[in-house]
PALUMVEX-208675 format. One line per 10 residues: number of its first residue (from 1); for each residue x, y, z of C-alpha. Coordinates in nm, 2 decimals. Each point is the difference from the previous one (the first is absolute). Layout:
BEGIN
NUM> X/Y/Z  ...
% end
This chain:
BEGIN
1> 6.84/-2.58/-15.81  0.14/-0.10/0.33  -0.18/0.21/0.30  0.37/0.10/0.07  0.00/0.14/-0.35  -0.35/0.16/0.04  0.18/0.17/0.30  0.28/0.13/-0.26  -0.27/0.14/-0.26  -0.20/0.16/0.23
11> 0.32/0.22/0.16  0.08/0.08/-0.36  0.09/0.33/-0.07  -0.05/0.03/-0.37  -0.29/-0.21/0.01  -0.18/0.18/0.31  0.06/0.31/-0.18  -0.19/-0.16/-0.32  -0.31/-0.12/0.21  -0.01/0.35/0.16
21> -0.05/0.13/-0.35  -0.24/-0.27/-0.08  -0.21/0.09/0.35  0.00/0.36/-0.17  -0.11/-0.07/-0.28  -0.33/-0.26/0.09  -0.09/0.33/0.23  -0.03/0.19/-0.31  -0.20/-0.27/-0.16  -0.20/0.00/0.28
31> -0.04/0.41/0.05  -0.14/-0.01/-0.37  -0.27/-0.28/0.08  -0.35/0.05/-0.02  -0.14/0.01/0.33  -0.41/-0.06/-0.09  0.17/-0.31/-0.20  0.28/-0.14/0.24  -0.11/-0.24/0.27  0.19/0.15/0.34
41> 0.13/0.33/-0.15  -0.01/0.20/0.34  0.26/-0.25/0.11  0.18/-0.04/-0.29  0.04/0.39/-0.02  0.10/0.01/0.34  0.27/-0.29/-0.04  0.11/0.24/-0.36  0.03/0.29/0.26  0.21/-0.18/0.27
51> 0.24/-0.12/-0.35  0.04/0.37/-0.09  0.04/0.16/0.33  0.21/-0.24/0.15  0.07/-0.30/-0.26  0.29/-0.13/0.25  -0.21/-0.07/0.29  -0.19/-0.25/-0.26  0.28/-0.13/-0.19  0.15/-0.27/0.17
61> -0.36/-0.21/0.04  -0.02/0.03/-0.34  0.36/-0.12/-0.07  -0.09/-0.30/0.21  -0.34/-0.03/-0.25  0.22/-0.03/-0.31  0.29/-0.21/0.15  -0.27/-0.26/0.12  -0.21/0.01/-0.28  0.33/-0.12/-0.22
71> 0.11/-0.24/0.26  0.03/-0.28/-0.27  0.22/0.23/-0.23  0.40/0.03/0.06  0.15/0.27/0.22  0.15/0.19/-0.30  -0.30/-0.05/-0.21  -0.19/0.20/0.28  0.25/0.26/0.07  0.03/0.03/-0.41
81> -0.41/0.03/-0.06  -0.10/0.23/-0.30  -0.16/0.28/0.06  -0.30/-0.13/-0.09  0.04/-0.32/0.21  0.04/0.20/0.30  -0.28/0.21/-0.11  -0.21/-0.27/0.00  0.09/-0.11/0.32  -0.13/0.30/0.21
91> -0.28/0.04/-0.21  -0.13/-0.33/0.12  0.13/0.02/0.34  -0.15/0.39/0.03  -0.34/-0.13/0.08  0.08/-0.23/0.30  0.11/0.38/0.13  -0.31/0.16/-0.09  -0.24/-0.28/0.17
% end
């Protein structure tokens, strides 16, 4: 993917929309950790808060986090990620948030 094209995904509508779900959903993942078992949960929790209060203010960093970690993949296979793909994606990029 070009960095023009990177430019495209990230303003996606549709696919925006999908990683706000996704951002939703690793808070929940998060909310339902163990915190005598999960190495930083304070800040984790805090970052799950912040994504359920106000999941915009968050979501376009992590668009950014799943555009760049696909940067070798095509614009449409980006913008057309599973589910699961782009699941995956904020799930990885959720800690660098949580630091």
């Amino acid at each position: 993917m070009t960095y023009d094209e990177a430019v495209t995904a990230a303003a996606d509508t549709t696919f925006k929309s999908r990683v706000k779900v996704a951002l939703i959903v690793a808070a929940e993942k998060i909310r339902l950790e163990d915190p005598r078992t999960t190495p930083k949960s304070l800040q984790r929790l805090e970052w799950a808060k912040l994504a359920f209060t106000e999941p915009d203010s968050i979501l376009q960093a992590l668009v950014w986090a799943v555009v760049a970690q696909n940067r070798t993949a095509t614009l449409a296979q980006v913008t057309g990620a599973s589910d699961a793909t782009i699941q995956t994606a904020v799930d990885a990029a959720v800690s660098a948030f949580t630091i």
